[in-house]
N, C-alpha and C positions, 0 to 999 in steps of 0.2 A: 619403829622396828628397824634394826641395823640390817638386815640384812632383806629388805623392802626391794632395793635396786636388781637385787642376782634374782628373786624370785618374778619379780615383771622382765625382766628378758630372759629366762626360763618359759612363761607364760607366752612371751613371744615368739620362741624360738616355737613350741609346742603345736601356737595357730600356725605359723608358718610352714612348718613341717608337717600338719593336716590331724596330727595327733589328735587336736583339739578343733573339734569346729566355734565357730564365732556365733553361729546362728543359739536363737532360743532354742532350749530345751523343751523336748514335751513335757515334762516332769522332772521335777528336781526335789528327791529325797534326800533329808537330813537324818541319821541313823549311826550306830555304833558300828565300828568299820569292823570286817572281818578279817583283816588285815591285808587288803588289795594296793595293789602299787596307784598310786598317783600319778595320773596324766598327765601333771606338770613341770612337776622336780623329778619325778622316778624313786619318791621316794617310799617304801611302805608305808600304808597310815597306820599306826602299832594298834593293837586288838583291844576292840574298849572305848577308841577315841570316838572322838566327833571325827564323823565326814559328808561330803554332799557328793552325792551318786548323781550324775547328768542322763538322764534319759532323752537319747535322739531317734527317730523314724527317718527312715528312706520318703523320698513326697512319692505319691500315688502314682503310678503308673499313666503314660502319657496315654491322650485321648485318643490315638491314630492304633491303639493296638487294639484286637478283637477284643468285644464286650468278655467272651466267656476267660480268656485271658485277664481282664482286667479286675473281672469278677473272682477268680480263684487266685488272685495276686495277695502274698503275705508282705508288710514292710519288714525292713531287717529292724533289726532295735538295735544300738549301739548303747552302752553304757562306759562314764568314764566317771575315776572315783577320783576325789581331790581333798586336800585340809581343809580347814577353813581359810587358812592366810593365801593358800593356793587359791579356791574360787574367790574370793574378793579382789585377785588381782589377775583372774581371768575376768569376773565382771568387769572390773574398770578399762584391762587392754580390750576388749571385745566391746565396751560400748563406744570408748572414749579416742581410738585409737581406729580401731577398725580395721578390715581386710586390707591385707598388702598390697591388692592390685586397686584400689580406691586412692592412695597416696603415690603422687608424680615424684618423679627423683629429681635433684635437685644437681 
């Protein structure tokens, strides 16, 4: 794919800028898109295509807050839509590459 290189630092620019988190999804739907922008490129996915919808959760509320609190606590859901050639090169930066602050500068 020619243009492989701009779309993995798109993808990195993305984790980096928080757009995209690294972490596993709860869920990851594959469905015909509605035509929602891409978390990666900013590109629309055009109506009809293939895309993969990332489903993320907030973690659970910390142990130091009141039960009844903790008890009526909703997580937020985040959703982010992508191509296909988009998520396969968020898989690879997110497995392969990893969080920015895990790599020392040089």
């Amino acid at each position: 794919m020619p243009d492989e290189p701009i779309i993995r630092e798109k993808t990195r620019e993305a984790i980096q800028s928080g757009r995209l988190p690294i972490t596993q999804p709860r869920r990851i739907f594959c469905l015909r898109s509605a035509g929602a922008t891409c978390a990666v490129c900013g590109d629309p996915v055009p109506v009809g295509e293939m895309e993969f919808e990332l489903e993320f959760r907030t973690a659970p509320p910390p142990d130091e807050k009141p039960l009844i609190e903790r008890l009526n606590w909703t997580p937020e859901v985040r959703h982010c839509h992508l191509h296909p050639h988009c998520f396969m090169a968020w898989q690879f930066e997110r497995t392969n590459v990893g969080p920015p602050e895990r790599h020392e500068s040089i």
